[in-house]
N, C-alpha and C positions, 0 to 999 in steps of 0.2 A: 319680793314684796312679802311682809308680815305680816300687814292687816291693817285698819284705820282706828285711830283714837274714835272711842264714842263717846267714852267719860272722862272730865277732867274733873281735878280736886287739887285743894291748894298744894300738895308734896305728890303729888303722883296721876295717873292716868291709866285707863283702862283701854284694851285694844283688843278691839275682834278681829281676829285671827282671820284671816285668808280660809281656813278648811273649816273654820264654822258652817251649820249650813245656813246662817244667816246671812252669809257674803255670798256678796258676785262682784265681778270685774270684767271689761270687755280686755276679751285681750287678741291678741294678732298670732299669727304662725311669722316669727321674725325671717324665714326663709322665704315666705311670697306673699304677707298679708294679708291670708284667711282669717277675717275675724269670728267669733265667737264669745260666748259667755260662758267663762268662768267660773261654777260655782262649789263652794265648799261643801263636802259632805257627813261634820264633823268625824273624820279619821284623816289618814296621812295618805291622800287624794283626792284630787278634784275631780271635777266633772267639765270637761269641752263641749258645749253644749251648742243646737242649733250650728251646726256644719252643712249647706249644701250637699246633697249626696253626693254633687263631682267634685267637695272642695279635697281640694289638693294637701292633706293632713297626712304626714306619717313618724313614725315610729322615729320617736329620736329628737322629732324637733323642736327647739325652744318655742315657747310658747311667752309672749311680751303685755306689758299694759299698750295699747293704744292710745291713749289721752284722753277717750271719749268719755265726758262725764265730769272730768276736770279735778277728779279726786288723785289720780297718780299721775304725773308726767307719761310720756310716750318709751317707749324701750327698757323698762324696766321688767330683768328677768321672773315671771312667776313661776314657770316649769318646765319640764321635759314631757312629751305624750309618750305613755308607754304602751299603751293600746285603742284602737279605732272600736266603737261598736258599731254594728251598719246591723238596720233588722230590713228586713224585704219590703216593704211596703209604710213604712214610716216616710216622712216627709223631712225628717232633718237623720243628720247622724252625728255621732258625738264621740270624744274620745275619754280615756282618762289622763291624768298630767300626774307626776309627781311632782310635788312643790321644790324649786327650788334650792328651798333652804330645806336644814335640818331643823327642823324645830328643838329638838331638845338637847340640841348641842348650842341655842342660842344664846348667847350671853352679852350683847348690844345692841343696838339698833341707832340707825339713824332716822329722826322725826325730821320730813318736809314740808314744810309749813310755806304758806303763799304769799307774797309779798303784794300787796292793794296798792 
């Protein structure tokens, strides 16, 4: 995942990035469907956010859209978690994800548009 068109113009469009911190996405642990939110911190990672303290998240694993929200399809890779935060008495726990993609090795993309 890259990010969603916000602006269009007749020769071009503009796309907020995934690691804006205007974005979020729900997205899933594609190994047992912990969900979470997604959100970007404008740098090169995200933020897993609201985990269950006992959700079952570790080191290594893809990280997917869910479908919720109707903006991305279901199974679309947005990261890797490379680390869990847990604080003692908080109520969620969260991790961080590396995106995916390289951002600035980007040079295509494909736009998925909805069919009515």
């Amino acid at each position: 995942v890259v990010g969603r068109i916000h602006e269009v113009s007749l020769h071009s469009s503009k796309v907020l990035l995934i690691t804006d911190s205007l974005s979020a996405v729900v997205g899933s642990c594609q190994r047992n469907n912990v969900d979470g939110l997604v959100e970007g911190q404008n740098k090169n990672e995200l933020l897993l956010k609201y985990l269950f303290p006992d959700a079952d998240v570790r080191i290594k694993d893809l990280i997917v859209t869910n479908g919720i929200g109707g903006v991305f399809p279901p199974g679309l890779p947005i990261g890797e978690v490379i680390k869990i935060e847990e604080k003692k008495y908080a109520p969620y726990k969260q991790a961080l994800v590396s995106p995916y993609l390289n951002f600035h090795r980007l040079r295509e993309l494909l736009i998925l548009v909805e069919r009515k």
